[in-house]
C-alpha positions in Angstrom: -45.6 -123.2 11.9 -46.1 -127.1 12.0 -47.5 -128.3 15.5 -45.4 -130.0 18.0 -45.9 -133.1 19.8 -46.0 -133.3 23.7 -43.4 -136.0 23.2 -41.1 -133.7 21.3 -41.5 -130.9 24.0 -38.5 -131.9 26.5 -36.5 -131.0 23.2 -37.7 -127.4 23.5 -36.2 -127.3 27.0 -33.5 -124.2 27.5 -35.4 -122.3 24.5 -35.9 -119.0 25.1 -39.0 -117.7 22.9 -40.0 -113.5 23.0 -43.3 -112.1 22.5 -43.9 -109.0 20.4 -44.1 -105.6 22.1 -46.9 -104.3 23.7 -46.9 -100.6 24.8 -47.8 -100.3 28.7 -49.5 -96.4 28.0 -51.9 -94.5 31.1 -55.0 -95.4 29.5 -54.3 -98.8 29.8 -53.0 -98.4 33.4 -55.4 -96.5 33.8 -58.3 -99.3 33.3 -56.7 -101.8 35.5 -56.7 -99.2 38.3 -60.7 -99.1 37.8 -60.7 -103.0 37.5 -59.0 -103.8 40.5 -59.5 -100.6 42.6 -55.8 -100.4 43.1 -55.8 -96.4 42.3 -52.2 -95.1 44.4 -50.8 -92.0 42.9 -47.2 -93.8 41.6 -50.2 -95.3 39.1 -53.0 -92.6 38.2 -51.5 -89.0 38.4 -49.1 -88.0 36.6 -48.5 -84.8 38.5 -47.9 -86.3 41.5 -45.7 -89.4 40.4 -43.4 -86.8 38.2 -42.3 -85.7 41.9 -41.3 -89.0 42.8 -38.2 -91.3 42.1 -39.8 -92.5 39.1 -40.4 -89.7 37.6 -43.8 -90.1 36.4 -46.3 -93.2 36.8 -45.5 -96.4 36.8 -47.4 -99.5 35.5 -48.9 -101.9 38.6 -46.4 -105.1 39.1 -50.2 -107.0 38.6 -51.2 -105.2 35.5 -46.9 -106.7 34.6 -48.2 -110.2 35.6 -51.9 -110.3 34.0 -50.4 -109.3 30.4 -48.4 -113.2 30.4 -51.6 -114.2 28.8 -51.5 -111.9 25.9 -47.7 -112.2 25.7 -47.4 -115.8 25.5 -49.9 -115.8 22.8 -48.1 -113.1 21.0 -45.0 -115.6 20.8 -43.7 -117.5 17.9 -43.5 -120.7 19.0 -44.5 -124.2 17.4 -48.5 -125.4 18.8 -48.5 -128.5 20.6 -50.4 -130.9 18.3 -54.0 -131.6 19.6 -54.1 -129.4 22.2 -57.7 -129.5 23.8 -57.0 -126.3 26.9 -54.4 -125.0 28.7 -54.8 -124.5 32.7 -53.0 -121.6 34.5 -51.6 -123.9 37.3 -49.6 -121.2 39.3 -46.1 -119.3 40.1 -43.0 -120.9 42.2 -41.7 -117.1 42.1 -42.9 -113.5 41.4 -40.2 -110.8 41.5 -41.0 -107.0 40.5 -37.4 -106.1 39.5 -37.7 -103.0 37.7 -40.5 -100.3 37.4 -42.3 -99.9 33.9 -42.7 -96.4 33.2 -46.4 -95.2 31.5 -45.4 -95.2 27.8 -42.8 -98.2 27.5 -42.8 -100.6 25.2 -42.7 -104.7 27.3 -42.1 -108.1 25.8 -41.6 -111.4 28.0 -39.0 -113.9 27.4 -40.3 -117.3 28.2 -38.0 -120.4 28.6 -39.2 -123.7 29.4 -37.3 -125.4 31.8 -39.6 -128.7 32.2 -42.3 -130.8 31.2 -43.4 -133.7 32.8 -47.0 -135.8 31.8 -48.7 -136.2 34.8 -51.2 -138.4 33.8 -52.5 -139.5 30.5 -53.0 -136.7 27.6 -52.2 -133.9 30.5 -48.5 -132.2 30.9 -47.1 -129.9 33.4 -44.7 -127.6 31.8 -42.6 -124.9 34.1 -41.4 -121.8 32.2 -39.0 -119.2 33.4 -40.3 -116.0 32.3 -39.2 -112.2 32.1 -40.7 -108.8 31.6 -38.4 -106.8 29.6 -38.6 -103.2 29.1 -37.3 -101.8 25.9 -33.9 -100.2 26.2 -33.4 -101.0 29.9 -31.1 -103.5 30.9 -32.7 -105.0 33.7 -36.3 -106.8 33.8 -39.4 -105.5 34.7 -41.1 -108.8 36.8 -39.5 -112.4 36.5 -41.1 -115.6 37.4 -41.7 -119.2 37.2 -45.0 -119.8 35.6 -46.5 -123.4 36.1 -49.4 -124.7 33.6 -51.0 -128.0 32.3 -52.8 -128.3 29.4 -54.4 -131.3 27.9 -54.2 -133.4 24.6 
């Protein structure tokens, strides 16, 4: 895929670009539990979550939120040209909308909605982003995800 300009990036704007799927699965629940010490039942036993509305255990809304990473890297979208490092700037808005069960599959939909330079050879961009969970209709976590990165 041939590399983008950050001039040519307010052309990308409205774009909707999807990661691969990634399967949330206990073990990997399971080790973000240990990592953030975050261990409630609804997350790490099964037994007890399968009596609950959910039916079984549920992936953390954080564990949701730390995979944008991975899932923005897993997406098919052109590189910017001469890209030196990208900065994780922040979130306007977090929303846990939907619980991910332990076994489903996620992707994340991420839009851009602006880019602005801020000074020279650095660029804000803002990008709308969504959880999805395979065959459910609504999202799992939606947010507005803010980053720079530098040329």
């Amino acid at each position: 895929m041939e590399p983008v300009s950050p001039a040519d990036l307010p052309q990308q704007i409205g774009q909707t670009f999807r990661s691969e799927w990634l399967r949330v699965d206990q073990p990997m629940i399971d080790r973000f539990a240990a990592a953030t010490g975050d261990h409630q039942f609804i997350h790490v036993d099964p037994v007890r979550a399968a009596a609950t509305p959910f039916g079984g255990t549920i992936a953390h809304g954080f564990l949701l939120l730390s995979l944008l990473p991975t899932l923005d890297e897993q997406t098919p979208r052109p590189p910017i040209a001469g890209l030196k490092m990208g900065i994780n700037y922040g979130f306007e808005r977090i929303r846990f909308v939907h619980p991910v069960r332990s076994g489903s599959r996620i992707r994340a939909a991420f839009t851009l909605t602006a880019i602005e330079e801020k000074r020279p050879d650095r660029y804000q961009q803002t990008i709308d982003v969504a959880v999805e969970i395979e065959g459910i209709d609504k999202p799992a976590l939606t947010a507005v995800w803010i980053g720079q990165f530098l040329v």
